[in-house]
C-alpha positions as CSV (number, residue, x, y, z in Angstrom):
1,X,42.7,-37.5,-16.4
2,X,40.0,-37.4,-19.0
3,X,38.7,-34.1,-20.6
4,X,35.4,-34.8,-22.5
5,X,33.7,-31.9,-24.7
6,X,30.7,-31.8,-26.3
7,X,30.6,-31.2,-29.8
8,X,26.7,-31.6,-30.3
9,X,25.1,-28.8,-32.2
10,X,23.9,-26.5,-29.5
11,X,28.0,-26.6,-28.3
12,X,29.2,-26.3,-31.3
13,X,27.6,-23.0,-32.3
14,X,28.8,-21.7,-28.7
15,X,32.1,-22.6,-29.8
16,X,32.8,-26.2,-29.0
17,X,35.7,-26.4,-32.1
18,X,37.3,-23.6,-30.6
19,X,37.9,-25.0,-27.1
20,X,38.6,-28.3,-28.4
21,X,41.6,-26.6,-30.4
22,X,42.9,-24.8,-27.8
23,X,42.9,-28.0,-25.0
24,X,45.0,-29.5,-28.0
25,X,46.9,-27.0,-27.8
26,X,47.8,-26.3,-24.3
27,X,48.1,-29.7,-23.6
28,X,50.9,-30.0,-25.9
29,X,52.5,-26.7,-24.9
30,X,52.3,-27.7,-21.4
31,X,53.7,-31.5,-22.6
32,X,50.9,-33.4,-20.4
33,X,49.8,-35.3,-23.3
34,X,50.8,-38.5,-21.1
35,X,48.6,-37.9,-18.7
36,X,45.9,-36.0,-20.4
37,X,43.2,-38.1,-22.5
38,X,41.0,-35.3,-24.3
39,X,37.5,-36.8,-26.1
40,X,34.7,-35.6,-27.7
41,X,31.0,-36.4,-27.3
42,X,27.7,-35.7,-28.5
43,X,25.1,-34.1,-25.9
44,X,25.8,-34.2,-22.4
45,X,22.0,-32.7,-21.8
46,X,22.7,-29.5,-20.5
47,X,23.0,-27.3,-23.7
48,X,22.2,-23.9,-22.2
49,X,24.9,-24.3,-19.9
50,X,27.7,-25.1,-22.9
51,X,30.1,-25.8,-24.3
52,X,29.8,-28.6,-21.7
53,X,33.1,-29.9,-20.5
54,X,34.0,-32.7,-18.6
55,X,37.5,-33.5,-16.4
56,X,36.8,-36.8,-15.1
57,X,33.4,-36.9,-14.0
58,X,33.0,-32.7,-13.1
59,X,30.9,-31.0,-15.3
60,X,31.8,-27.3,-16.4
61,X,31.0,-24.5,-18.6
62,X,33.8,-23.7,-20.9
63,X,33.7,-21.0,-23.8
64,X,36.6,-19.8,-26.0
65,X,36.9,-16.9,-24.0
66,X,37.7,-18.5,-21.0
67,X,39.3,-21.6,-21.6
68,X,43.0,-20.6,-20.7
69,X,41.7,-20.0,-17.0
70,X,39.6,-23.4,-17.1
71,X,42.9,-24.9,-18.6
72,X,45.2,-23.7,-15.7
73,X,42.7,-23.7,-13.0
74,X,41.4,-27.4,-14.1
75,X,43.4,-29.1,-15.7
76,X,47.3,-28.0,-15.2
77,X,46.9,-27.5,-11.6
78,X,45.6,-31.2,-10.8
79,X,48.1,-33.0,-13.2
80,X,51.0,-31.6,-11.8
C-alpha cells in the first residue's frame, strides 16, 4: 500500500507536517512498516480540499484532527 501526502504550501499550512508525523507514527506503532510505503508530494491540485492524501490511487481529506480515524478506517483496516 502506498500513502502519498501533499506537502505543497496550501497543505502544509492546513497541517500537512502534522499528519505526516502521525502516519509515521502509527505505522510504526501498529508495525506495518512492511507493508506500508508513506511519500510525500507537492500539489495534487485540489488545495481547498487538503491536506490531500492518497492510499493507492483514493484521494482523501485528512487534517490533524482526524487522522487517527483515517488511519484505522484507511489504512489499518485494509492491510490487515
Amino acid at each position: 500500500m502506498k500513502i502519498t501526502v501533499c506537502i505543497g504550501s496550501s497543505c502544509h499550512i492546513k497541517g500537512s507536517r502534522q499528519v505526516v508525523e502521525k502516519l509515521q507514527e502509527l505505522i510504526g506503532e501498529s508495525a506495518i512498516g512492511d507493508s506500508v510505503e508513506l511519500d510525500g508530494t507537492f500539489c495534487m491540485g485540489k488545495c481547498q480540499q487538503g491536506v490531500c492524501v492518497t492510499v493507492d490511487d483514493t484521494f482523501y481529506s485528512v487534517s490533524p484532527d482526524n487522522v487517527n480515524v483515517f488511519f484505522d478506517e484507511n489504512v489499518l483496516k485494509k492491510v490487515r
